[in-house]
Gaussian input, Z-matrix of N, CA and C with variables (Angstrom, degrees):
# hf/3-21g

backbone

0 1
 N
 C     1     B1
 C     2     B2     1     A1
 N     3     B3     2     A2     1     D1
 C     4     B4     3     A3     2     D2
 C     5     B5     4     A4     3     D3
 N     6     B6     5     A5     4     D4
 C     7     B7     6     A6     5     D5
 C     8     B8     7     A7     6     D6
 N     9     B9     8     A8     7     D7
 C    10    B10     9     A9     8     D8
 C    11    B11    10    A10     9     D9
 N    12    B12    11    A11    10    D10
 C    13    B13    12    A12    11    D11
 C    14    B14    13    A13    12    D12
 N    15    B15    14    A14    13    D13
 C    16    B16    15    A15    14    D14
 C    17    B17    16    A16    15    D15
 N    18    B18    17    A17    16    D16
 C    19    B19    18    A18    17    D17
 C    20    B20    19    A19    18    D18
 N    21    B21    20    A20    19    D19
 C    22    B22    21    A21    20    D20
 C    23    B23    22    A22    21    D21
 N    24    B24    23    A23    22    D22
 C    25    B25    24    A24    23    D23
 C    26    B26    25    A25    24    D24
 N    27    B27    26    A26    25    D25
 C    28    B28    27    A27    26    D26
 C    29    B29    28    A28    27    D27
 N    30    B30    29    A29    28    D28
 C    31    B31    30    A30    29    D29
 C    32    B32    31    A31    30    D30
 N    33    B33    32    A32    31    D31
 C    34    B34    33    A33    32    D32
 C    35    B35    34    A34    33    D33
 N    36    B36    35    A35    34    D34
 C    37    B37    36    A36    35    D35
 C    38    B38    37    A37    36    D36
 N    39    B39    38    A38    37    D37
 C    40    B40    39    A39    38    D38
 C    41    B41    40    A40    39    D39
 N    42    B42    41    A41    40    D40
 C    43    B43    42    A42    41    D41
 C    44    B44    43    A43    42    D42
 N    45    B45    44    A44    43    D43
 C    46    B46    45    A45    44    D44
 C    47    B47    46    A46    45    D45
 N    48    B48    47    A47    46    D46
 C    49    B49    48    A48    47    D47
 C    50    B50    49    A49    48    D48
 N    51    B51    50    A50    49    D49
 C    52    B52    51    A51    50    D50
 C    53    B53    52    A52    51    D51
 N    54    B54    53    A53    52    D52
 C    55    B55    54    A54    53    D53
 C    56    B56    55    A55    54    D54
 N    57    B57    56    A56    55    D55
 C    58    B58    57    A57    56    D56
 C    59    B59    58    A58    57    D57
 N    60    B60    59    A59    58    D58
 C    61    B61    60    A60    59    D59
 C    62    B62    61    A61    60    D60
 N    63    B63    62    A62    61    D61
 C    64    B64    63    A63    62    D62
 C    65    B65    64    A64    63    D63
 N    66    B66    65    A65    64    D64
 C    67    B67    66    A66    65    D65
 C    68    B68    67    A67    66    D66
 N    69    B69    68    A68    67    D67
 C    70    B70    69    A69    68    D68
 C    71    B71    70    A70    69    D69
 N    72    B72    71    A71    70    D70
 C    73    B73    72    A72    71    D71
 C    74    B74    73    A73    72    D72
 N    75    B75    74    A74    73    D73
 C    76    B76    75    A75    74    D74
 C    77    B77    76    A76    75    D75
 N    78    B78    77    A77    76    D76
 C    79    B79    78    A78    77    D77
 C    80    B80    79    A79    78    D78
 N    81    B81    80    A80    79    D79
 C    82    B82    81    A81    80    D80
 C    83    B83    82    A82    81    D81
 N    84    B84    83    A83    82    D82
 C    85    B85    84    A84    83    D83
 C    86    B86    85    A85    84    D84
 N    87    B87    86    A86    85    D85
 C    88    B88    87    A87    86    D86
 C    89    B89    88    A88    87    D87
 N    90    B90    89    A89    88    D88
 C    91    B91    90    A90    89    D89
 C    92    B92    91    A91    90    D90
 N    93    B93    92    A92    91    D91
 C    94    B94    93    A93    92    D92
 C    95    B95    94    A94    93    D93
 N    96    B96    95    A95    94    D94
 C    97    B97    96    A96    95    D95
 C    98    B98    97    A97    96    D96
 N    99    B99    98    A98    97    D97
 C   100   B100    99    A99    98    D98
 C   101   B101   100   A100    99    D99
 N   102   B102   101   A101   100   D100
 C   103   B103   102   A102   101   D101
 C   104   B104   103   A103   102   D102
 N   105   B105   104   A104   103   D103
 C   106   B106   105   A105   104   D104
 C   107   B107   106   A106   105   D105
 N   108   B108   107   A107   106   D106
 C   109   B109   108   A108   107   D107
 C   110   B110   109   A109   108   D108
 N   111   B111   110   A110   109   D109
 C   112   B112   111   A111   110   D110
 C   113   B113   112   A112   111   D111
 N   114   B114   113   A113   112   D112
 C   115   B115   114   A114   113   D113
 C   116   B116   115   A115   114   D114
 N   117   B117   116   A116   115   D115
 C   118   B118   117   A117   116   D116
 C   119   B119   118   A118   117   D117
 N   120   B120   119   A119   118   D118
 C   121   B121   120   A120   119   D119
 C   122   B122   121   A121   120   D120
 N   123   B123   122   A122   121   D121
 C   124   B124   123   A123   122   D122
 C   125   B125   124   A124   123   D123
 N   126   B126   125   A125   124   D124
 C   127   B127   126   A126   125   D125
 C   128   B128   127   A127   126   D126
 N   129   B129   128   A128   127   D127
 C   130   B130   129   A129   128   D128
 C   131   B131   130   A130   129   D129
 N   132   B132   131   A131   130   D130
 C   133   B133   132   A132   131   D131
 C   134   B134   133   A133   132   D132
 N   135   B135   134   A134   133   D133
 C   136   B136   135   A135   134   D134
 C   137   B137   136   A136   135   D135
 N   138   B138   137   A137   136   D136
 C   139   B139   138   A138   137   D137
 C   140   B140   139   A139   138   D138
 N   141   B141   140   A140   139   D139
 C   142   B142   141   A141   140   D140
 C   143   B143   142   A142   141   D141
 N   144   B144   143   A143   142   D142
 C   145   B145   144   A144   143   D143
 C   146   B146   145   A145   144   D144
 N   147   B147   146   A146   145   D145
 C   148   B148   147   A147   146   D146
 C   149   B149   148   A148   147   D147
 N   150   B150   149   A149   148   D148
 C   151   B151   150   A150   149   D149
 C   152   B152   151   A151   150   D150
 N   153   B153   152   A152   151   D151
 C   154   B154   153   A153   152   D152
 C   155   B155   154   A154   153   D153
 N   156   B156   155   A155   154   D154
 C   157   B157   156   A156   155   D155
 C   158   B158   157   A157   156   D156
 N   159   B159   158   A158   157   D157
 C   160   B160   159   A159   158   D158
 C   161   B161   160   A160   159   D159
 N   162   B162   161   A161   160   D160
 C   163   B163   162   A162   161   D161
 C   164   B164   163   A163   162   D162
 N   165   B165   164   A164   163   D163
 C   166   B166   165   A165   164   D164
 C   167   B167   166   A166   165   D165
 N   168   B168   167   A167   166   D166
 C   169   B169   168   A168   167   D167
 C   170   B170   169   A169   168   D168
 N   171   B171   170   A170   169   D169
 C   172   B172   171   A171   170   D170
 C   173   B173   172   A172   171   D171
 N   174   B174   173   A173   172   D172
 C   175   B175   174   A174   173   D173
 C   176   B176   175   A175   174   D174
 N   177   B177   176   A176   175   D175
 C   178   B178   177   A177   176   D176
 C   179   B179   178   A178   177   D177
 N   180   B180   179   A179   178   D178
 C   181   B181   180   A180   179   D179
 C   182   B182   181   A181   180   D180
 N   183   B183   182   A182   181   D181
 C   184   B184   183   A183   182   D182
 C   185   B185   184   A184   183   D183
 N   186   B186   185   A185   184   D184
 C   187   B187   186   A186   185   D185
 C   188   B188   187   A187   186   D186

   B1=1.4415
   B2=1.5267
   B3=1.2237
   B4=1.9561
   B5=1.4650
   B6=1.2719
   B7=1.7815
   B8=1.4387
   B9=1.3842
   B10=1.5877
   B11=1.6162
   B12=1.3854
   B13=0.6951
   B14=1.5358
   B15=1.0813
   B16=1.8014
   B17=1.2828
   B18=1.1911
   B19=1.7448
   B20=1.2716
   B21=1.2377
   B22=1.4124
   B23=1.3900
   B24=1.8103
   B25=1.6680
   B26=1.9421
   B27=1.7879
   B28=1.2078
   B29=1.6319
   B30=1.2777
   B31=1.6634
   B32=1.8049
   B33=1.3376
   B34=1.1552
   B35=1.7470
   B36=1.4134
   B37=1.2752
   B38=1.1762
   B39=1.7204
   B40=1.6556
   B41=2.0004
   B42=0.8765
   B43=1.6335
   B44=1.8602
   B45=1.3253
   B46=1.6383
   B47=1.8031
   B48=1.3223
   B49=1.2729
   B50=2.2993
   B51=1.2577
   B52=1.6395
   B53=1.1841
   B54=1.4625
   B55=1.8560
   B56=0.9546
   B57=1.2918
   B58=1.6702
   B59=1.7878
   B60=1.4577
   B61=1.4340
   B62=1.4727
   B63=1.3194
   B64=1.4076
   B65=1.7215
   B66=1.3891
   B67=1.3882
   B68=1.5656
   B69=1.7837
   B70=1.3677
   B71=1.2882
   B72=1.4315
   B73=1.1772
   B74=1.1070
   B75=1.1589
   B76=1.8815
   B77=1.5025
   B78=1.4961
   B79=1.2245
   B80=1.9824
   B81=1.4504
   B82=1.8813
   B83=1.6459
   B84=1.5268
   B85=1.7727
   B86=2.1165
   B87=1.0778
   B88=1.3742
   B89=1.3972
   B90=0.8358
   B91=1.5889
   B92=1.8187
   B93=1.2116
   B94=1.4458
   B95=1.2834
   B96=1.4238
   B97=1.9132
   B98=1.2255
   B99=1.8324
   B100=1.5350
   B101=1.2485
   B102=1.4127
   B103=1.5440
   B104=1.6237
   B105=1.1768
   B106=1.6376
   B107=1.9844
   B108=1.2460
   B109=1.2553
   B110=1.5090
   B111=1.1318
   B112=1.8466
   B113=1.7255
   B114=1.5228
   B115=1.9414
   B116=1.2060
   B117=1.2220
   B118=1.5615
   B119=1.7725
   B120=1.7241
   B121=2.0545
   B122=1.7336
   B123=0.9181
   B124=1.7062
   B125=1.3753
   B126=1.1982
   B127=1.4192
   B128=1.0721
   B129=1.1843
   B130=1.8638
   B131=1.7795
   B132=1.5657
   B133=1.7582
   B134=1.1610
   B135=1.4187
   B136=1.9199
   B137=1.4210
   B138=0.8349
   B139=1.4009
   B140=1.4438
   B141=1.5861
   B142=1.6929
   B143=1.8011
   B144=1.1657
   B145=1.2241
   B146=1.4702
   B147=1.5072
   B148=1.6444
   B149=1.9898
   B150=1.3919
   B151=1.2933
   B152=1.9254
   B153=1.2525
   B154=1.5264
   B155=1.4967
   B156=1.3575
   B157=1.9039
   B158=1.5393
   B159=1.5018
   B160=1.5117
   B161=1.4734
   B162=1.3814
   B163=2.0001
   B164=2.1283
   B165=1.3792
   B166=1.6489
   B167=1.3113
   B168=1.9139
   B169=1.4010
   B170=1.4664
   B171=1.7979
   B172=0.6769
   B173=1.2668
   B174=1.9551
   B175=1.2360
   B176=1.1995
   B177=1.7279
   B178=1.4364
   B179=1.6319
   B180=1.4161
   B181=1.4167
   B182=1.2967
   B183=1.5226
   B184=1.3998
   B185=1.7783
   B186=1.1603
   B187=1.5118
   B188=1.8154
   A1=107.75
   A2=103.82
   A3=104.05
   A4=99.59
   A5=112.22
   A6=100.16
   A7=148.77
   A8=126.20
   A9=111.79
   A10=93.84
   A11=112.18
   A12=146.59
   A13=107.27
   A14=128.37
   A15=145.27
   A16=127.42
   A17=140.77
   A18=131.71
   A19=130.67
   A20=128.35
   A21=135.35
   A22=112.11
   A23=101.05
   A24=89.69
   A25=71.89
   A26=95.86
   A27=103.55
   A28=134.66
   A29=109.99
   A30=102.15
   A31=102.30
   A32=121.45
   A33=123.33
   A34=111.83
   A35=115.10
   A36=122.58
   A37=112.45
   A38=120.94
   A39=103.95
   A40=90.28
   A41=100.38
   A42=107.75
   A43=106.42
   A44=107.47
   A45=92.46
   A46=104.57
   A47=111.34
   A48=128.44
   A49=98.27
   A50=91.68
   A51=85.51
   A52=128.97
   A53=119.04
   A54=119.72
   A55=98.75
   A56=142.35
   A57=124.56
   A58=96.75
   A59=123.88
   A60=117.37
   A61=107.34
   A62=117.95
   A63=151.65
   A64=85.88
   A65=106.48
   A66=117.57
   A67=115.51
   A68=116.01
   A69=119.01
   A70=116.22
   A71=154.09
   A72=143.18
   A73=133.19
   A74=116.18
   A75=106.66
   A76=131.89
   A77=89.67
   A78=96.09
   A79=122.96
   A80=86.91
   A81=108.71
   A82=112.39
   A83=99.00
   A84=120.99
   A85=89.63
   A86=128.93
   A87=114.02
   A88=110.84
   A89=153.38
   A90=153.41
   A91=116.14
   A92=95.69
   A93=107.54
   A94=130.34
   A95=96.44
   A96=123.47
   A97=128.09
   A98=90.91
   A99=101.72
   A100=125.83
   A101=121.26
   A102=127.57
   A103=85.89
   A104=110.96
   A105=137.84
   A106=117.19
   A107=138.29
   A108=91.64
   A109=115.14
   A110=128.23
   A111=139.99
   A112=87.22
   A113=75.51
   A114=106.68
   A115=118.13
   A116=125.18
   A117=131.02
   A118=98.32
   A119=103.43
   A120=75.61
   A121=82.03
   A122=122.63
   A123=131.02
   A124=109.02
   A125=110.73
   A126=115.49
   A127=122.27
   A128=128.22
   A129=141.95
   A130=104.85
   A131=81.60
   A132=87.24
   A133=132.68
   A134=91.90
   A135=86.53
   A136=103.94
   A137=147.61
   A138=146.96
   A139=136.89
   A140=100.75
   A141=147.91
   A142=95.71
   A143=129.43
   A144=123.68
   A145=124.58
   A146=108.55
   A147=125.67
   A148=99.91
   A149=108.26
   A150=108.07
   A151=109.30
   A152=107.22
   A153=117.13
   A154=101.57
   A155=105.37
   A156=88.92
   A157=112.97
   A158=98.79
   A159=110.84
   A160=116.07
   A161=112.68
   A162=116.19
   A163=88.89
   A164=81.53
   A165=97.86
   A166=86.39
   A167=86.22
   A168=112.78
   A169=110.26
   A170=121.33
   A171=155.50
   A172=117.92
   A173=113.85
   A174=114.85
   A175=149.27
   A176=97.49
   A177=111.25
   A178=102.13
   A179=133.06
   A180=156.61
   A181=95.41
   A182=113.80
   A183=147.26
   A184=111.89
   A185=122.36
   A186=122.63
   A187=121.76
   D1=140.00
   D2=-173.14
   D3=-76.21
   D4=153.19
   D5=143.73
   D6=-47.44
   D7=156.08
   D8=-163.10
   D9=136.43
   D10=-163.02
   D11=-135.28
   D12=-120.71
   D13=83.64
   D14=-172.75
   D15=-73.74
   D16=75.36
   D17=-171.14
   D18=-116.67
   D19=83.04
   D20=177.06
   D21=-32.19
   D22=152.48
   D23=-165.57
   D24=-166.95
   D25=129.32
   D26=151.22
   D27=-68.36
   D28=102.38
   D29=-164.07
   D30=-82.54
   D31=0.95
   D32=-171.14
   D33=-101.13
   D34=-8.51
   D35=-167.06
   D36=-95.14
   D37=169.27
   D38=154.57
   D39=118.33
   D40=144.77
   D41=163.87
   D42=-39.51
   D43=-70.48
   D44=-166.64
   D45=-117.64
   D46=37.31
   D47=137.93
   D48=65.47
   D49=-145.98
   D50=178.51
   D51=-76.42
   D52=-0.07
   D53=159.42
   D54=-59.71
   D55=-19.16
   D56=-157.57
   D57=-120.09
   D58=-36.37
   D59=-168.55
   D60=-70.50
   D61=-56.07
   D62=-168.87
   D63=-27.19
   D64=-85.77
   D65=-167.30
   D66=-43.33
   D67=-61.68
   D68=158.15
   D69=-53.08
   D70=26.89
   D71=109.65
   D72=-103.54
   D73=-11.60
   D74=137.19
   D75=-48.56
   D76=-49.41
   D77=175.23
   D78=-51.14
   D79=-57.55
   D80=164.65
   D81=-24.66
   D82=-59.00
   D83=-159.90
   D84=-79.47
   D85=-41.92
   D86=165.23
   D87=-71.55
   D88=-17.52
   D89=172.74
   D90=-71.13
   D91=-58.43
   D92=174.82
   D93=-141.36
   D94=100.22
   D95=165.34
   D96=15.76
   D97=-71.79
   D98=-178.96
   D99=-97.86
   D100=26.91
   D101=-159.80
   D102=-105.99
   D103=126.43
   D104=165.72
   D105=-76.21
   D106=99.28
   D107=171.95
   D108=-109.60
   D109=153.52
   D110=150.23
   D111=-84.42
   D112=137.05
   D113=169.56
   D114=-135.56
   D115=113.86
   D116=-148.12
   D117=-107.59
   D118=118.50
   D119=-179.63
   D120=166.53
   D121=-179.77
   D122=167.84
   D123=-63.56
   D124=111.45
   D125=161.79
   D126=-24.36
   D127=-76.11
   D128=-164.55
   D129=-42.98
   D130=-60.86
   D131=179.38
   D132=-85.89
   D133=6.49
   D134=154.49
   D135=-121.78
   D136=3.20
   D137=120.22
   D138=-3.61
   D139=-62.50
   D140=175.02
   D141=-82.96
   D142=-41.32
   D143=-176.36
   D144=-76.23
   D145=-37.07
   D146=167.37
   D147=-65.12
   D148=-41.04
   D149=-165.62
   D150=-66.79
   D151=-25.64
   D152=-176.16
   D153=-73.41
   D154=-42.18
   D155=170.91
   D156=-107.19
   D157=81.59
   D158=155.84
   D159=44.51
   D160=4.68
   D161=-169.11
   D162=-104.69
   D163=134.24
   D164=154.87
   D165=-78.45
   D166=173.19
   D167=165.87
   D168=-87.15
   D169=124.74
   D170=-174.31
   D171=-81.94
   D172=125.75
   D173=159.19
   D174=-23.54
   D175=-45.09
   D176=-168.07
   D177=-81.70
   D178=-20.67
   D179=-152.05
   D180=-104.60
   D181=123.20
   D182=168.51
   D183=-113.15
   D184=103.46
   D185=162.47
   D186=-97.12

């Protein structure tokens, strides 16, 4: 993980769960450089969820 700025984030929580986080932290990780994220949640399916919008798995991205 680079340096910056690190923020855990339940990707499994929330009314409609990782359809909705997935993207807003992609989105996050194109916005700003040094922002790190941890994504807390089942592997597979957030895995499969980064993979539906066109993103590899990412450096900055810890599952």
């Amino acid at each position: 993980m680079s340096s910056g700025l690190t923020i855990a984030i339940d990707a499994m929580g929330g009314d409609f769960g990782s359809s909705e986080i997935i993207p807003a932290a992609l989105f996050s990780l194109n916005k700003h450089k040094k922002l790190n994220l941890i994504l807390v949640g089942k592997e597979d399916i957030l895995h499969e969820e980064i993979k539906k919008h066109n993103s590899r798995d990412n450096e900055r991205i810890t599952i």
